[in-house]
N, C-alpha and C positions, 0 to 999 in steps of 0.2 A: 504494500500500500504506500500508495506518497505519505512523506512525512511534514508536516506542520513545521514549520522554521520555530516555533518555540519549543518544540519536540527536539529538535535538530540542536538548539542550542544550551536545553537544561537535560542533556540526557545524563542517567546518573552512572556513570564510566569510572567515577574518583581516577585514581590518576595513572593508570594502565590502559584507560581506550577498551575497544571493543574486546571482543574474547579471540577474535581470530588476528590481532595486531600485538604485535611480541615486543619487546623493549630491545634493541639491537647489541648484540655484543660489543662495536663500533658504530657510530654513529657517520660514520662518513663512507661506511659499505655500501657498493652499489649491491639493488637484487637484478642482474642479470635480464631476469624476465620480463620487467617492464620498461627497459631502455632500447633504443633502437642499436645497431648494429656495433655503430662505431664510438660510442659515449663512455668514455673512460677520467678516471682522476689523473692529473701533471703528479709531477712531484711535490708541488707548490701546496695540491688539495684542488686547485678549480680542474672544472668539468669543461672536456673537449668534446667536441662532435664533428664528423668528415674530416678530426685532423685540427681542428682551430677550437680556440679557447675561447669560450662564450663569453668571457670579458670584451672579450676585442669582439664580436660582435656585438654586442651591447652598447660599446664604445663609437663604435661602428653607424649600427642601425637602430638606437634607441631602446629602451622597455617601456611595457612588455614587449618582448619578440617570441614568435612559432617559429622554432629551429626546426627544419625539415630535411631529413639523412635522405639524400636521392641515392646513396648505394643502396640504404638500407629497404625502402621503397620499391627500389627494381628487384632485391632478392626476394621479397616476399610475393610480389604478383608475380616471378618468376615459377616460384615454388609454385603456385595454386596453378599454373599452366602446366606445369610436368607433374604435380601430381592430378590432376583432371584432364590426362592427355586426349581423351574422348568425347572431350565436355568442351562445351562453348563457355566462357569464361566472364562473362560481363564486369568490369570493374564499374562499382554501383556511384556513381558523380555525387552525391549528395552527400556523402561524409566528406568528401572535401574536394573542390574543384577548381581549377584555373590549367590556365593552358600548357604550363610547364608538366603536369599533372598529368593531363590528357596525353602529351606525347610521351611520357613516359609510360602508361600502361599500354600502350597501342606500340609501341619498340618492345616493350616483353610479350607482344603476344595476348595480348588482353583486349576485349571489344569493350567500348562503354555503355552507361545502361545512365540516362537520362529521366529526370521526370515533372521540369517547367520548362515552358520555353528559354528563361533565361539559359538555362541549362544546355539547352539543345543549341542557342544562339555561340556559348561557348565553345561546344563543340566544334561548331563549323567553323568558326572564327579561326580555331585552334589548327584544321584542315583535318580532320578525322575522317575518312571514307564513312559516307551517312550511310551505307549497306553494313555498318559494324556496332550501327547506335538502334538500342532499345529504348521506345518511349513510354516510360511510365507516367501516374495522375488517376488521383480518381476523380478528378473535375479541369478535364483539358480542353480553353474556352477553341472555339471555331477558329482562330488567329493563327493558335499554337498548332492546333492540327490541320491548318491547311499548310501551315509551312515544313510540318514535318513530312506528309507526304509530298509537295513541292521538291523538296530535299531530296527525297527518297529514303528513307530511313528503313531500317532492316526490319523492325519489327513495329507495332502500337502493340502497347498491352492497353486492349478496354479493359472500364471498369464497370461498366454500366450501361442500360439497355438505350438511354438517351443516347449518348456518347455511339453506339453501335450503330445508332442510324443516323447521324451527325458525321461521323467517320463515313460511311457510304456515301452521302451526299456528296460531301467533296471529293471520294476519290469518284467516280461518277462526273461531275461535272468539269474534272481534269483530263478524263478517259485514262485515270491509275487504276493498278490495283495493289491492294495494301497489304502485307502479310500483317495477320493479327491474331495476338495470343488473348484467351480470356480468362483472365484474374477470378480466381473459387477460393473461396474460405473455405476450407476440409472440416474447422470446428477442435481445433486443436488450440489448446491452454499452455502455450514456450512459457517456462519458467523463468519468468522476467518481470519487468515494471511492466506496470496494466496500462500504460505510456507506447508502450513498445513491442507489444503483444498484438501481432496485425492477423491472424488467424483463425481467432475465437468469432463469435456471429455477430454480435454486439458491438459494431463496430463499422466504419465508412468503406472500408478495401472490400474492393472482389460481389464476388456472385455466389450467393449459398448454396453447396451441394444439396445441406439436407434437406431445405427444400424447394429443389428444383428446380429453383432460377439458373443454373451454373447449367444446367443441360438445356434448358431454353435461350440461354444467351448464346450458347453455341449453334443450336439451330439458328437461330437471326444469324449471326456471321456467315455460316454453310450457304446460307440462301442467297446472300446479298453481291452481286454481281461486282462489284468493285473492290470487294475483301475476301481475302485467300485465308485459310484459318489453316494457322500454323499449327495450333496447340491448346495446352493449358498453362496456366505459372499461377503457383502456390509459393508464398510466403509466412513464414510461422510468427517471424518477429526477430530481435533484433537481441545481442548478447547470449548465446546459447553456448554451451558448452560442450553438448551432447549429441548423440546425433538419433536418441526414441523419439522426440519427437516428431522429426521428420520419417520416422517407422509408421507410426499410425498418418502422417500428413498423405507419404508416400502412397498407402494402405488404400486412399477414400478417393485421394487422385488419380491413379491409375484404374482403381474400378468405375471412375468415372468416363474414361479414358475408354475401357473395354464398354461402358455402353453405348459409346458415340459409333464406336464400329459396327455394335450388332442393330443399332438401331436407325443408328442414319445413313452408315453405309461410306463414312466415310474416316479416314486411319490417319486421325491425325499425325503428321510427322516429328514434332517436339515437345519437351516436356521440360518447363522452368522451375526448378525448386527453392527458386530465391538466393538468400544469405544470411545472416544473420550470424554470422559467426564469432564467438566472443575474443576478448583479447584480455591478457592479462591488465588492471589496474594497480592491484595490489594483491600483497601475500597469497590474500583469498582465494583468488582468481584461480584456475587454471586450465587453458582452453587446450585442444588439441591441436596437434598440426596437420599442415593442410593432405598431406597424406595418410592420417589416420582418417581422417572424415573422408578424405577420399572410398579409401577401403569401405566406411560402416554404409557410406550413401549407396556407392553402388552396389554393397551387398543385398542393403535392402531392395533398391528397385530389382533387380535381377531376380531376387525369390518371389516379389509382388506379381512378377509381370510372368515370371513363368507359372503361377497358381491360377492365374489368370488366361493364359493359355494366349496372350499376346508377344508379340514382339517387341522390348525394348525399342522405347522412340531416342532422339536423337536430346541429350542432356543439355542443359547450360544453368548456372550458379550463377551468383552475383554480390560477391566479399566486395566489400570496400571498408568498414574497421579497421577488416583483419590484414589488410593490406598498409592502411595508411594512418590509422591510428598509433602503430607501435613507434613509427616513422618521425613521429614530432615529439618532441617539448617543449614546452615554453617557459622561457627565463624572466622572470622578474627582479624587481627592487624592491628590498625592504625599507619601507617609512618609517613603521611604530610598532614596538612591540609593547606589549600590558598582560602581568599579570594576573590572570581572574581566579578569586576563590571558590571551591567547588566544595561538597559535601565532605562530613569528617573530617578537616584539614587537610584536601585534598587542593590541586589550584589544577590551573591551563594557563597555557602562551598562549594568548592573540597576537601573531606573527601579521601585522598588513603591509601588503603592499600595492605596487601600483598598478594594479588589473583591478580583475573582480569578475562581478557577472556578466558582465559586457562582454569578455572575451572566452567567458566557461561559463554559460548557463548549465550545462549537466547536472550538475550538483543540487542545483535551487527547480531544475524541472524534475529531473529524476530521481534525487537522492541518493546519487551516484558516489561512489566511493573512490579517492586517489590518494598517490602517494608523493612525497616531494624529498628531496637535499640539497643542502646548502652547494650552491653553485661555482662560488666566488673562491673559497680557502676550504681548509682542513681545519678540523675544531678537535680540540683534546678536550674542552666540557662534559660533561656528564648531560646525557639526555632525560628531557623532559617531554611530555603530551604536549603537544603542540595545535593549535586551531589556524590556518592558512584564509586571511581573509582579504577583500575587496577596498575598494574605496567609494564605495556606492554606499547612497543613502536607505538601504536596508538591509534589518538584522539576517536575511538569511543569504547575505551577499557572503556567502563562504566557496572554496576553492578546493579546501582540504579539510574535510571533517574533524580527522584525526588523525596524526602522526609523531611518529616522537623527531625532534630536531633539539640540536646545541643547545644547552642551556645560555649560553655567551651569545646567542644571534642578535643582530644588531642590525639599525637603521643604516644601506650603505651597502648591507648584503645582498648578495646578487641569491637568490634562490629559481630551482628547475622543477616543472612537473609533468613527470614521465607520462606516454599513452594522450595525449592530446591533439593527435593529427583528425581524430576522426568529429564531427559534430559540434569542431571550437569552433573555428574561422567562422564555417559554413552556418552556425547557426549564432554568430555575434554580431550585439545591436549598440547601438548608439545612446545608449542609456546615461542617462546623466549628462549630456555630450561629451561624452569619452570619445575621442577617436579609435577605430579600431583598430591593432596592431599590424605591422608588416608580418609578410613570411619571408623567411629568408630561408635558400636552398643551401644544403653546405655537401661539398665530395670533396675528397682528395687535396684537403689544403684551402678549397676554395670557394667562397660564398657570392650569393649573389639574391637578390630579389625577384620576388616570383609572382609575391601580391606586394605592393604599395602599402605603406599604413598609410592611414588619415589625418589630414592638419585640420584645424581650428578651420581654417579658409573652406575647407571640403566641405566643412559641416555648416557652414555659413553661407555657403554658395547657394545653395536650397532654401534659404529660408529666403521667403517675400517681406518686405519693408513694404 
């Protein structure tokens, strides 16, 4: 369940934090699991990435900065390419996008998978082959979808039976015809925020199997003269760790799949299972890699489909997290620290610095858990619980629930928080008129900008006098 930010902020933890967050033998240990490839300590204590001391970008390109490991980035959607050598690959745009982005997953072998126009406008910008972009939406106004088929885009996922004959209309009066996947909610409960749980029925995504709408939407596609119906695409939701749920997803989709054959007559050729693939945040965390989910996904569909007595159709996935969340951090400045007193003579560090929710909503929408370290030096202090917070005018402008960090941390401190590639940028606002942060790319020694951050001026330019 979401949590109440007064919840969030008098939880009664006394001075160890939750049960599955340990007090650190060293407090200046990286854990491995939640940094991107290349993030190591100097000798000094600060933290490097592609080789450069996030001092000197800081120094550089201002805080907050999204440090972005473009080795690290290409290893990961490489990996999801050879271990899904049979699978169509989508990297899913909406965890994080711009065009340095795009051309990177599309050189590893990766198709994009889109779902605003602004999105799709990227894309092309970026020069992506539109035969490799998936367009998702479950409210894609007439604009969007005349330019996507315009474009020619590889696939429309409809979402809805409006949309189904809005989609015909224009490919029809362009003389297209559109390949179109149609979005089924299976009725399946991902173990996740009821935020981020897009499967269950109660909810805007997709066409209900159970009942009946998701074989009826398919019939309208079959029928409609300017759309080719590719398929189905089932998505469960979004942080998963496991791969049952998509056991039963698999289970309801594929028998939906075997009655479009026996009853319409016609086989469909592809089958989307989405992504949702989690990534480690912290300790808690711990997701597989992309070859173990390889192995459990197509075990399952391969038992589904031969119980079934059909033929495996033709697969495609769509990571974007699991790709480019591990990929970033972002480095801050510490302002002010304040001790708070906590139950039984317990206390916490209010560690703030110069973000907040503007640049990591996660935390204040989902109740999202992460972990941080001091960026800057090496600390011989004795670690304390720690609270990572905002510069915004509200109490549950938090960043870091709970962590232990240096008891010595100070105003001046440069601090990093690992797993923020996916869901920062992309979904950070102007709140308070914060400008929003740059990204800056780092390999090999060498950085460079990829997004622009925002001036005073940018935020001023919009406003009418």
């Amino acid at each position: 369940m979401r949590a109440h930010e007064a919840g969030a902020l008098h939880a009664d933890l006394g001075s160890r934090g939750p049960s599955w967050l340990s007090a650190p033998h060293d407090v200046n240990a990286l854990v491995d699991s939640l940094w991107s490839s290349t993030v190591e300590r100097s000798a000094d204590g600060a933290l490097s990435v592609g080789g450069i001391d996030v001092r000197r970008l800081v120094e550089q390109f201002g805080s907050p900065l999204y440090v972005l490991d473009e080795a690290d980035f290409r290893s990961r959607a490489a990996a999801f390419r050879e271990a899904f050598p049979e699978y169509d690959v989508y990297y899913a745009g909406k965890a994080f996008l711009c065009s340095a982005v795009v051309r990177w997953a599309v050189e590893e072998g990766l198709r994009l998978d889109v779902c605003t126009g602004g999105e799709l406008a990227l894309a092309l910008r970026a020069g992506v082959d539109p035969t490799l972009i998936g367009f998702h939406g479950n409210n894609k106004s007439e604009a969007e979808l005349a330019r996507a088929v315009e474009a020619g885009v590889g696939r429309v996922i409809v979402d809805s039976m409006a949309e189904i004959e809005r989609l015909g209309q224009i490919a029809a009066e362009r003389s297209k015809v559109v390949p179109v996947l149609v979005r089924v909610t299976a009725g399946v409960e991902a173990h996740t925020h009821e935020y981020i749980a897009t499967a269950h029925e109660d909810q805007k995504f997709g066409f209900s199997i159970a009942e009946g709408d998701a074989l009826e939407a398919v019939r309208r596609v079959a029928a409609a003269d300017g759309l080719e119906l590719l398929g189905l695409h089932s998505h469960i939701g979004s942080q998963i760790f496991d791969t049952s749920g998509f056991e039963v997803a698999a289970r309801r989709v594929l028998a939906l799949h075997a009655r479009i054959v026996a009853e319409l007559g016609v086989v469909p050729p592809e089958l989307d299972l989405g992504g949702g693939f989690g990534i480690a945040y912290t300790t808690q965390d711990d997701p597989q890699d992309p070859k173990t989910l390889s192995e459990g996904i197509s075990r399952i569909v391969d038992h589904e489909c031969r119980a079934l007595g059909i033929d495996r159709p033709r697969l495609s996935i769509e990571p974007g997290r699991a790709i480019v969340g591990p990929s970033t951090c972002t480095v801050y400045r510490v302002g002010t620290v304040k001790r708070v007193a906590l139950d039984a003579g317990a206390s916490r560090l209010y560690v703030s610095v110069d973000g907040g929710m503007s640049d990591n909503i996660r935390t204040a929408l989902y109740d999202a858990d992460y972990s941080c370290t001091l960026a800057s030096r090496s600390s011989s202090a004795s670690a304390v619980l720690g609270r990572v917070v905002g510069k915004h005018c509200e109490a549950g402008d938090i960043l870091v629930k709970d962590e232990f960090v240096p008891s010595d941390v100070t105003a001046g401190d440069l601090l990093a928080i690992p797993g923020t590639g996916a869901y920062c940028r992309s979904m950070a606002s102007n709140y308070n008129h914060v400008p929003r942060p740059p990204v800056v790319a780092v390999r090999d020694g060498q950085a460079g900008l990829v997004v622009r951050g925002e001036s005073e001026d940018d935020l001023l330019r919009l406003d009418v006098l």
